[in-house]
C-alpha positions as CSV (number, residue, x, y, z in Angstrom):
1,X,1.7,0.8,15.7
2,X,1.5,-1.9,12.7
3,X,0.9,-1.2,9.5
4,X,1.0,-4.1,7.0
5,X,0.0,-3.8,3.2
6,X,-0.5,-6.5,0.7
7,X,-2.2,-7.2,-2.4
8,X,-3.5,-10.3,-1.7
9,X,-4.4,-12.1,-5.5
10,X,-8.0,-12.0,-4.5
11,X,-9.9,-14.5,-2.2
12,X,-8.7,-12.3,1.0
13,X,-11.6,-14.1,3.1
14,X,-9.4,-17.2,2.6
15,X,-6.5,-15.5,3.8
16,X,-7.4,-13.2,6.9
17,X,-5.5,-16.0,9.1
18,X,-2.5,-16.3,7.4
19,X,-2.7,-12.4,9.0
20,X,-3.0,-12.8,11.9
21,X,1.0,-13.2,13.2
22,X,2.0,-10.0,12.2
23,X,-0.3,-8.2,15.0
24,X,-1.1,-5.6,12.7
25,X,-3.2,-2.2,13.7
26,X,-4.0,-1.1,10.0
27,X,-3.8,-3.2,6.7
28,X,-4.2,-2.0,3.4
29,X,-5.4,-4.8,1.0
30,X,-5.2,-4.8,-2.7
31,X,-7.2,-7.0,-4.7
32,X,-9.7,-8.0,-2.2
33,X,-13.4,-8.5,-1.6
34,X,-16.3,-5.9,-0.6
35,X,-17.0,-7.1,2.7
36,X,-20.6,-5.2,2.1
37,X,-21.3,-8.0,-0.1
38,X,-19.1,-10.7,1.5
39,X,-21.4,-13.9,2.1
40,X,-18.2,-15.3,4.5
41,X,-19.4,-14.2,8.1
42,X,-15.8,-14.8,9.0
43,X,-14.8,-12.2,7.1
44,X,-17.6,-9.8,8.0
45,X,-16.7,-10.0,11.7
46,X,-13.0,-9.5,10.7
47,X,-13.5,-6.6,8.3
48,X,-16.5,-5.0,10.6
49,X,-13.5,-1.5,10.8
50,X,-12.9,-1.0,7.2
51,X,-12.7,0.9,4.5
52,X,-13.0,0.0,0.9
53,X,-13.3,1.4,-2.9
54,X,-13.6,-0.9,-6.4
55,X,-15.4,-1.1,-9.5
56,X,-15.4,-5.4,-9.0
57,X,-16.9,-6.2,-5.9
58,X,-14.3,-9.3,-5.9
59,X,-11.1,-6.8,-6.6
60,X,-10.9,-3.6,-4.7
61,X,-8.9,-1.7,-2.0
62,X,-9.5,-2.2,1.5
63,X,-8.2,-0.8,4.5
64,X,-9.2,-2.9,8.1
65,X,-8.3,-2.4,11.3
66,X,-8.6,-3.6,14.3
67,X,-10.7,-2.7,17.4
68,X,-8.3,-0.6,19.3
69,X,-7.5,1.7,16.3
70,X,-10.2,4.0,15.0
71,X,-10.2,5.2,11.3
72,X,-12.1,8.1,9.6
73,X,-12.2,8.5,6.2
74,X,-11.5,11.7,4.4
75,X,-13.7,12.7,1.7
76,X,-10.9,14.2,-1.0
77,X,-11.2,14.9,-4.6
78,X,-10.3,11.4,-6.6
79,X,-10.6,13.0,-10.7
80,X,-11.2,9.8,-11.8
81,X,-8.3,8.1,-10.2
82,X,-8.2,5.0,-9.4
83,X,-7.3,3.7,-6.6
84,X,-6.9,5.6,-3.3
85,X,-8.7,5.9,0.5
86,X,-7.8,8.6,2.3
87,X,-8.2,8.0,6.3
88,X,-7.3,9.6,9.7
89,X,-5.7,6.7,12.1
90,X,-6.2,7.3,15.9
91,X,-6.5,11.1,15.5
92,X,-2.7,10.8,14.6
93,X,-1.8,11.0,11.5
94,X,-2.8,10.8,8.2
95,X,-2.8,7.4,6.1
96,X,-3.3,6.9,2.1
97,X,-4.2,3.8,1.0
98,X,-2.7,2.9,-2.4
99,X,-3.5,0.5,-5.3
100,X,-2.6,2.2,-8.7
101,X,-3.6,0.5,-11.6
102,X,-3.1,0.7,-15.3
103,X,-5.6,3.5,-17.1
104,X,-5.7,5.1,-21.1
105,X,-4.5,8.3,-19.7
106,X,-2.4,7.9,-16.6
107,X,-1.6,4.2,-16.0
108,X,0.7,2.6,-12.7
109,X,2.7,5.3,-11.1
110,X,0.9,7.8,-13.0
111,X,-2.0,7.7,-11.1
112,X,-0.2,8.4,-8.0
113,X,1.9,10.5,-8.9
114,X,-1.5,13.3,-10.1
115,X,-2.9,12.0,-6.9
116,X,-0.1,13.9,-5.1
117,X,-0.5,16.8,-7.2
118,X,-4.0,17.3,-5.6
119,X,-3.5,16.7,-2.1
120,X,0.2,17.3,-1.3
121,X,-0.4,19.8,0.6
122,X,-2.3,17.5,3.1
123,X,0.9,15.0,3.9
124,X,2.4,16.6,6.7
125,X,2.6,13.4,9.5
126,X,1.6,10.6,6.9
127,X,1.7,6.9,5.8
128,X,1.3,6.3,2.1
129,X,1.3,2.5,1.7
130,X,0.6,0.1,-1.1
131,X,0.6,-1.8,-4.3
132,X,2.5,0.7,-6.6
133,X,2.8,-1.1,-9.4
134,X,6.4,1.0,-9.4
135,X,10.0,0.9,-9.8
136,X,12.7,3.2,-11.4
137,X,13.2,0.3,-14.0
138,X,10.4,1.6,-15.7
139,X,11.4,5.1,-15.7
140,X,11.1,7.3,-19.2
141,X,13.4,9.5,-19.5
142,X,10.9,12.3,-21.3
143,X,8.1,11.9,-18.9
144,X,7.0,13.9,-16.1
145,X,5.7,11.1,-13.7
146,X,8.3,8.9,-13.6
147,X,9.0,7.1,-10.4
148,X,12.1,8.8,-9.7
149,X,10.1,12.0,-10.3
150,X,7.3,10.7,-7.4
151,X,10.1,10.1,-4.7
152,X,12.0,13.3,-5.5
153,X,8.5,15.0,-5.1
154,X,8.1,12.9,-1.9
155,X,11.3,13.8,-0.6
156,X,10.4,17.3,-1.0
157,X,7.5,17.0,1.3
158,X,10.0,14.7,3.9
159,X,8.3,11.8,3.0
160,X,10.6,8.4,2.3
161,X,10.3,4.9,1.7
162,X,10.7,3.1,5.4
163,X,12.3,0.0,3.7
164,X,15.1,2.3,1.8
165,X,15.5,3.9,4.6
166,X,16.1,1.1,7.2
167,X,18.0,-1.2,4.9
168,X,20.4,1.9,3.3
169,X,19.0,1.1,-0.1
170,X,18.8,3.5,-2.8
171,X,15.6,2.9,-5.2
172,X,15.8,0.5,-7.7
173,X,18.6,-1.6,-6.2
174,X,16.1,-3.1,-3.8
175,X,17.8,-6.5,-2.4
176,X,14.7,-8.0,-1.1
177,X,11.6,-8.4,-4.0
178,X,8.1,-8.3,-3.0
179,X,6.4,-9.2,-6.4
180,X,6.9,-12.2,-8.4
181,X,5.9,-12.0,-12.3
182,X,3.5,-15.2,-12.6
183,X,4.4,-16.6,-9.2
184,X,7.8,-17.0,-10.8
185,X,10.8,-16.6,-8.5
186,X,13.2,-16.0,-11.3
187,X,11.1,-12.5,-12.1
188,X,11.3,-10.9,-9.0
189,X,10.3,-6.9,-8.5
190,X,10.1,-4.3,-5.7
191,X,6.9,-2.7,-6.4
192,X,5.2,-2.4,-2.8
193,X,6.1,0.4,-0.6
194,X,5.3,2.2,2.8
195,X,6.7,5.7,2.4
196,X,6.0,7.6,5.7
197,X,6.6,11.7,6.8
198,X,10.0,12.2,8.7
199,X,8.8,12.4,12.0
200,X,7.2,8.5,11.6
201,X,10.2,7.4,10.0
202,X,12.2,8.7,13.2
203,X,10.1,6.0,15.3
204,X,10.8,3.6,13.3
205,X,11.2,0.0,14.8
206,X,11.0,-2.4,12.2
207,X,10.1,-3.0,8.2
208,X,9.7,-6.5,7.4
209,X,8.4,-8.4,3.9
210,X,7.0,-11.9,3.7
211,X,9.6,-14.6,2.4
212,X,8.0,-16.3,-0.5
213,X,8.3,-19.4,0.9
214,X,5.2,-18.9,3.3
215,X,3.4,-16.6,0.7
216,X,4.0,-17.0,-3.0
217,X,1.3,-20.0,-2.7
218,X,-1.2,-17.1,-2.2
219,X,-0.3,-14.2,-3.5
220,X,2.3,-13.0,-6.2
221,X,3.2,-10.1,-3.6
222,X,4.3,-10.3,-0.4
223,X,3.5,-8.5,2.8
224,X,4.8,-5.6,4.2
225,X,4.8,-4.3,7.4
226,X,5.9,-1.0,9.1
227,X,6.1,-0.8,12.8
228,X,7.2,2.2,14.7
């Protein structure tokens, strides 16, 4: 099983091939296009699993997969934050699809973080994979959802970050970026993540990002991919 997120800078209709060597099963898409509304029939007939959420038919959150993978969405309590799809993959396990953006009362990490407060209980064999907008650089001190606060939480439930895990990284002292402020390579940021239950993180195989040098032309993030 492959499961790639990316937030993709928009346009993802002009993308989907630039997809297509990673093999993926599942891919969770920030920033991308309603393909209800989608006038590019190459992009309907690649999106025709998906689900999706988004104020902006142009910018939402998507998840696709492909025809051997089935997906059923989950119908849990969102209180107004933004942006999350719940989904069942294969019968298997459980897989949250995350995009949090900034908000007047919780903003980034904040909206995760009361996400988790509402369905914890429902992350027993999970995926939780996406644009988190998150690092422990932007911790404070004197808040209660910090980003430190949302993996100690996590780790609670034996849930972890696949890429921390597999490269012996602690958070924070990522080696390998997956955001670039502005495109810039001299702002880079670890702010993408796959966290996944214990007993997915004990088949791991492989977490891989994109190197800039094949994506930075489209996106400011790059992909990454969780197989096990």
């Amino acid at each position: 099983m492959r499961v790639l997120t990316w937030n993709c800078n928009g346009a993802l209709r002009k993308k989907i091939e630039n997809l297509a060597a990673f093999e993926a099963d599942v891919f969770i898409i920030q920033e991308c296009e309603n393909p209800e509304t989608t006038s590019d029939n190459n992009y309907k007939s690649w999106s025709k699993n998906h689900l999706w959420v988004g104020d902006n038919k142009n910018k939402g959150l998507g998840i696709f997969v492909n025809d051997k993978t089935s997906i059923k969405k989950y119908r849990w309590a969102s209180a107004g934050l933004k942006y999350f799809i719940p989904c069942r993959i294969n019968g298997s396990f459980n897989l949250l699809g995350v995009w949090c953006c900034n908000a007047p009362t919780y903003g980034y990490i904040g909206q995760f973080w009361n996400y988790l407060q509402l369905h914890r209980k429902k992350l027993d064999t999970c995926v939780l994979a996406g644009d988190f907008n998150s690092n422990v650089f932007w911790d404070k001190p004197k808040r209660s959802w910090n980003h430190s606060d949302v993996v100690r939480e996590l780790k609670g439930l034996n849930i972890e970050s696949a890429y921390h895990l597999h490269h012996h990284e602690d958070q924070g002292k990522e080696r390998t970026p997956t955001f670039f402020l502005y495109k810039n390579l001299a702002k880079p940021y670890h702010i993408d993540y796959i966290f996944a239950s214990d007993n997915i993180n004990k088949a791991r195989k492989e977490i891989s990002i994109g190197s800039p040098a094949q994506w930075i032309g489209m996106s400011d993030h790059m992909p990454v991919m969780l197989e096990f």
